[in-house]
C-alpha positions as CSV (number, residue, x, y, z in Angstrom):
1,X,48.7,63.2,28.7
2,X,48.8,66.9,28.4
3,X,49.1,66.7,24.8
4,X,46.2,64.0,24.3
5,X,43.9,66.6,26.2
6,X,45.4,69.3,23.9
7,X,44.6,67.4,20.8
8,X,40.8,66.3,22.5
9,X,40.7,70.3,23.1
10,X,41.2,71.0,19.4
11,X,38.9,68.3,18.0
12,X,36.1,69.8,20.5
13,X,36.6,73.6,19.0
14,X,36.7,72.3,15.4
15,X,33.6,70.2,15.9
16,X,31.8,72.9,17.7
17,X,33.0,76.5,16.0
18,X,34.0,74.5,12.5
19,X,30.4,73.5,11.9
20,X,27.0,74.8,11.1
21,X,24.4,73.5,13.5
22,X,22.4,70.4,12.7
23,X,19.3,72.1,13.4
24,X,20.2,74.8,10.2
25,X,21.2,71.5,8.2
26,X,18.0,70.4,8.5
27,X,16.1,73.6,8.2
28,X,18.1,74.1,4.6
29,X,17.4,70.6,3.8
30,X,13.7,71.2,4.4
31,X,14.1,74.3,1.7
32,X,15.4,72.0,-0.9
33,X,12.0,69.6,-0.9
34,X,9.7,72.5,-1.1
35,X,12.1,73.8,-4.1
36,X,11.5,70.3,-5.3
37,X,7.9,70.5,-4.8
38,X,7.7,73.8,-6.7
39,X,9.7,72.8,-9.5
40,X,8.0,69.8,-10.1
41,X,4.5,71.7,-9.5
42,X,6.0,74.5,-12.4
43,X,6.5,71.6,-14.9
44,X,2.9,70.8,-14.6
45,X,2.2,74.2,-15.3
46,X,4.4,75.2,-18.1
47,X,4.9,75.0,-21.7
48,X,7.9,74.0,-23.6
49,X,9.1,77.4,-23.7
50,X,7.9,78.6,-20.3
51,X,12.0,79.4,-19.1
52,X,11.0,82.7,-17.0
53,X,9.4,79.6,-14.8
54,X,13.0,77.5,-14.7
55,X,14.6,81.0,-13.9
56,X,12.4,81.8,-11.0
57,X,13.5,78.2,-9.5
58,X,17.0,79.1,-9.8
59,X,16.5,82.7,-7.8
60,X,14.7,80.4,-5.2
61,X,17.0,78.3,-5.3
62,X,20.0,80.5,-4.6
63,X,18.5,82.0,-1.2
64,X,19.6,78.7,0.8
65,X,23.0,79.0,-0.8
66,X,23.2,82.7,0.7
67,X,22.1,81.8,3.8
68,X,24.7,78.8,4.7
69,X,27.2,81.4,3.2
70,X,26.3,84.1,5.6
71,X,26.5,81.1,8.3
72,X,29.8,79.5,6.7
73,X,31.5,83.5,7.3
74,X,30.0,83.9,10.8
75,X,31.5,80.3,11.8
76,X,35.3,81.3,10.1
77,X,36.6,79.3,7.3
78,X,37.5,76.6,8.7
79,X,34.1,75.6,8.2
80,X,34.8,74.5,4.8
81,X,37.4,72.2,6.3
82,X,35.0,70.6,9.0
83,X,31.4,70.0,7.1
84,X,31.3,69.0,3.8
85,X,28.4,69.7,3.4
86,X,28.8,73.0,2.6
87,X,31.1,72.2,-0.5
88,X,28.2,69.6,-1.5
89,X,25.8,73.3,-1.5
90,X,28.4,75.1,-3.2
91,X,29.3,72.4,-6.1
92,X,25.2,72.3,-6.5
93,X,24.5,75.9,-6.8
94,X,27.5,76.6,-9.3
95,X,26.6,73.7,-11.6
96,X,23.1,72.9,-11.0
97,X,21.5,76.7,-10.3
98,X,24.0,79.2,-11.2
99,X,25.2,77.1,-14.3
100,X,21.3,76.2,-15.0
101,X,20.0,79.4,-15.2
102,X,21.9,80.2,-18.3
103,X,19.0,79.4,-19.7
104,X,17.0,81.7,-18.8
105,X,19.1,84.8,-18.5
106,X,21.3,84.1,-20.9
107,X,21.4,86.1,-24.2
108,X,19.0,84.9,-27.0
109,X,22.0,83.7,-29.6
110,X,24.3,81.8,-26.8
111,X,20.9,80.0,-25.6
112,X,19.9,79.0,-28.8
113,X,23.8,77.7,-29.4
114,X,23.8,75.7,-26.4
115,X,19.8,74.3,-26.9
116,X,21.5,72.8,-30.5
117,X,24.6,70.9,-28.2
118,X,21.8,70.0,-25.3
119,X,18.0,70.2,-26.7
120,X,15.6,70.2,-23.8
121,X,12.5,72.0,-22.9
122,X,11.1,74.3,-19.8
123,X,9.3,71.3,-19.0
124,X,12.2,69.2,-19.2
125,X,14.5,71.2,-17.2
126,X,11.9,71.8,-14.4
127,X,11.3,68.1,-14.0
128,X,15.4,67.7,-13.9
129,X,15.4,70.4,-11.0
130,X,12.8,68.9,-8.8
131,X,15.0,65.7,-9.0
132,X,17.9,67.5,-8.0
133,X,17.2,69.4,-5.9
134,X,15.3,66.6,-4.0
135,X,18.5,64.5,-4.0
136,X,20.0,67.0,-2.7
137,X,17.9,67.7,0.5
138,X,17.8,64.0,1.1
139,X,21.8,64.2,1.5
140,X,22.0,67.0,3.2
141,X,19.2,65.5,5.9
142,X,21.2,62.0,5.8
143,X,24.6,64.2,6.8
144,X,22.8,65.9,9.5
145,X,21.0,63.2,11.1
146,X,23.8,60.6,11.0
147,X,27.1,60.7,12.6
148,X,30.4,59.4,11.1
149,X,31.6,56.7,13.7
150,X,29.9,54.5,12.1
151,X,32.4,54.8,9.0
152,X,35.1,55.1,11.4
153,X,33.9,51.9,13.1
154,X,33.3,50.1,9.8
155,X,37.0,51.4,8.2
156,X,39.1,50.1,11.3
157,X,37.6,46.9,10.9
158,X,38.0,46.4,7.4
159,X,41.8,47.5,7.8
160,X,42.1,45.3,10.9
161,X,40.5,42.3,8.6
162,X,42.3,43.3,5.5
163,X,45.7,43.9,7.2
164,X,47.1,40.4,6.6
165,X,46.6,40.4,3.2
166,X,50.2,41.1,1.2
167,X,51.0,44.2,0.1
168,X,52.0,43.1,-3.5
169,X,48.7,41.5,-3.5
170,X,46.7,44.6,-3.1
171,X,48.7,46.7,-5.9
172,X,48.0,43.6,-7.8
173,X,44.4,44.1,-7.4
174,X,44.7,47.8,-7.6
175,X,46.4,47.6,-11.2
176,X,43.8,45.3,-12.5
177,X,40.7,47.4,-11.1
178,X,42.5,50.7,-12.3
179,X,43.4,49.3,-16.1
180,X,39.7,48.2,-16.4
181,X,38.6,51.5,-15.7
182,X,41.3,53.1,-18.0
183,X,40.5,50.3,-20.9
184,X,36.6,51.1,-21.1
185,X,36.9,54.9,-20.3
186,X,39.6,54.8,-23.4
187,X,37.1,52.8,-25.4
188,X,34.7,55.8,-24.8
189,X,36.9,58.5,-25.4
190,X,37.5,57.1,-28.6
191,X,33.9,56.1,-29.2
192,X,35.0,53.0,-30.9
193,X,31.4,51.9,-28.8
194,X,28.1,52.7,-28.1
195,X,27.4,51.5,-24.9
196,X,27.5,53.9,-22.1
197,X,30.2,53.1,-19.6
198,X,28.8,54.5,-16.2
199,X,31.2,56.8,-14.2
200,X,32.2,54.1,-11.6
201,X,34.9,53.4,-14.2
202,X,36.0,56.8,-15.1
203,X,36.6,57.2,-11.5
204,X,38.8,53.9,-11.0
205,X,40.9,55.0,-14.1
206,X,42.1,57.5,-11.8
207,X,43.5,55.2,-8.8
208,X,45.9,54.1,-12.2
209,X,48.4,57.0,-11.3
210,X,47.8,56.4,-7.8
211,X,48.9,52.3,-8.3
212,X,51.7,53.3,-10.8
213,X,53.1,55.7,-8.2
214,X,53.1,52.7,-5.5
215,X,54.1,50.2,-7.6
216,X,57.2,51.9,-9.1
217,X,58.3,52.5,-5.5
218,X,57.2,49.1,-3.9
219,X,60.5,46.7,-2.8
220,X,59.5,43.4,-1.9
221,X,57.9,40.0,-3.3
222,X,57.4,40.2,-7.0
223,X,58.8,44.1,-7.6
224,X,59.9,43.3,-11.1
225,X,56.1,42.2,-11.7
226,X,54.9,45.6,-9.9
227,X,57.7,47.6,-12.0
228,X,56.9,46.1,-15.5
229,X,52.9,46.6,-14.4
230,X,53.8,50.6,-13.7
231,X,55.9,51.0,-17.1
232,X,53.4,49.7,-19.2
233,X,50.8,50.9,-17.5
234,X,52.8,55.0,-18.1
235,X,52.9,53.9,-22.0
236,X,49.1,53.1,-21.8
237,X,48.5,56.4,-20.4
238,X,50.7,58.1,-23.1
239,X,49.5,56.7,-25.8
240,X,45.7,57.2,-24.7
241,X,46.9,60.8,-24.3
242,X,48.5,61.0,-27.9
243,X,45.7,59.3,-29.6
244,X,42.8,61.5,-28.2
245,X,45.0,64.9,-28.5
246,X,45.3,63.8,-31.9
247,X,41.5,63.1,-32.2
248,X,40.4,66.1,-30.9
């Protein structure tokens, strides 16, 4: 009993010291559809080579950044363990402001390299930052406003459902899903195609090492299936390895 309580003790302090309020959530959220609002207001108003506008976004754009900072230090670190939404900021200001506003302060040369590689205007990039950040406040609101048991709820049933279902079976179905993704993504690499492949399947060509690492250690109903699966499956991955290192 005494350790339950314990553990229901340390829950509480995460919950409650770990994390920025909701209320600040929402006021940063609120931030990021004016910046949207701006941004897309500036690409109404610029020219194709109006940058100083793009970089006056990205200053803006940096002050809610600072702010859950400042909040993220006053709360400890283990903040960064307990709301993910302030990794979701961070990840977002490096690559989407800080990375962005290259750009714009940028020296003349490397700018002019990297509009070559990525051509875009002022007008352009405005329009892209009004989308993001607007995606980006309406994620941060949705974490605010909902609470996780819901996913909680929803996981334990589908593990309770799901729970019957063979073991062998699921690395079955995970070495299928995982070589699909590792097939197309390799078709890609290798632009033997046109067709954009959309990121879904980059991201299931990863769960490959993953099933390989089960399935090589799985003892039971059809391991010599789940063994062969892994082996080839480690040849695949070397020889899509080999062939782009040699490509590249």
């Amino acid at each position: 009993m005494s350790v339950k309580l314990q553990n229901q003790d340390a829950l509480e302090f995460l919950q409650v010291k770990g994390q920025i309020k909701r209320q600040r959530w929402l006021y940063v959220a609120g931030m990021y559809f004016m910046l949207s609002f701006f941004s897309w207001l500036f690409s109404l108003l610029a020219g194709d080579a109006s940058w100083w506008l793009h970089g006056v976004w990205c200053l803006m754009a940096i002050i809610p950044a600072v702010l859950v900072g400042k909040w993220t230090l006053n709360n400890g670190i283990s903040s960064i363990l307990t709301d993910h939404k302030i990794l979701l900021l961070a990840a977002f200001t490096f690559y989407f402001v800080v990375g962005a506003s290259f750009l714009t302060f940028g020296s003349e040369e490397a700018v002019e390299i990297a509009l070559i590689y990525y051509p875009i205007t002022a007008i352009d990039a405005l329009k892209v930052n009004s989308f993001n950040s607007l995606g980006l406040a309406i994620a941060l609101l949705t974490g605010a406003l909902l609470k996780g048991e819901w996913v909680v709820g929803g996981a334990r049933r589908a593990a309770k459902t799901l729970q019957k279902v063979p073991l062998e079976v699921v690395l079955l179905i995970m070495f299928a899903i995982s070589l699909v993704g590792v097939t197309l993504t390799f078709v890609r690499d290798l632009r033997l195609t046109e067709i954009v492949i959309p990121g879904m399947f980059n991201q299931l060509s990863y769960l490959l090492l993953f099933t390989i690492f089960v399935g090589s250690a799985y003892r039971g109903k059809r391991q010599s299936i789940l063994m062969l699966l892994s082996v080839l499956s480690v040849i695949l991955m070397m020889a899509k390895g080999l062939l782009i290192f040699s490509k590249a």
